[in-house]
C-alpha positions as CSV (number, residue, x, y, z in Angstrom):
1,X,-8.3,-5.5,-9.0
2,X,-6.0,-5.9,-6.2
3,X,-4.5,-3.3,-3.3
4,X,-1.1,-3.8,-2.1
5,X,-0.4,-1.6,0.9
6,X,3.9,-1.7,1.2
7,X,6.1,0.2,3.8
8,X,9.4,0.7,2.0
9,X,12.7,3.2,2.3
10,X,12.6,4.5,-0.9
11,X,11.6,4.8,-4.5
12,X,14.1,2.6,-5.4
13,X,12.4,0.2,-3.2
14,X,8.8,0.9,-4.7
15,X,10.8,0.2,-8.4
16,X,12.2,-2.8,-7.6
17,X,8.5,-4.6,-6.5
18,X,7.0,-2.6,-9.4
19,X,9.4,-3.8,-12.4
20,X,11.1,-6.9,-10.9
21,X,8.2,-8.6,-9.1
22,X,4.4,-7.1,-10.0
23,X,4.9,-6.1,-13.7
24,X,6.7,-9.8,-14.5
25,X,3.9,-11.5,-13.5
26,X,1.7,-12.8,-16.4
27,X,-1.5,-12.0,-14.4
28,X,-0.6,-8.4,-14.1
29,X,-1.2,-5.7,-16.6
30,X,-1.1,-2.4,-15.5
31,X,-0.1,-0.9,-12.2
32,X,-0.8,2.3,-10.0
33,X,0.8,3.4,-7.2
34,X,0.1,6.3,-5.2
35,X,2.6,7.6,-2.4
36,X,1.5,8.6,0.8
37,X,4.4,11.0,2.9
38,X,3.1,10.6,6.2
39,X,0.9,8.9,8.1
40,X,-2.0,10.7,9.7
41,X,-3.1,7.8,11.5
42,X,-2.0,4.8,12.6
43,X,-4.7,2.6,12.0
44,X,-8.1,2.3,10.4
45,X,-9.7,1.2,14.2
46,X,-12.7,3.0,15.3
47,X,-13.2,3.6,19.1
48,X,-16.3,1.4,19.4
49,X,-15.9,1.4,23.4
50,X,-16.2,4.8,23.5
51,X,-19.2,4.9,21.4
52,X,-21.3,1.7,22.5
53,X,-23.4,1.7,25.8
């Protein structure tokens, strides 16, 4: 199992990786895609300064 993580400006975008790139590949036999509207945060960093001594 894979995750691809894509930023892109549309569906049309997200169709175009799905059908013309991922799903042609012979390695590849299903895919899932969820769609997130906006981000809550920018990244995954925890504030370890903060935290350690």
């Amino acid at each position: 199992d894979y995750l691809l993580k894509a930023v892109l400006r549309d569906l049309k975008g997200l169709s175009d990786i799905v059908n013309n790139v991922l799903m042609p590949h012979p390695s590849v036999a299903h895919v899932r895609s969820s769609i997130v509207l906006e981000r809550l945060k920018e990244s995954a960093r925890l504030p370890l300064k903060q935290i350690a001594p």
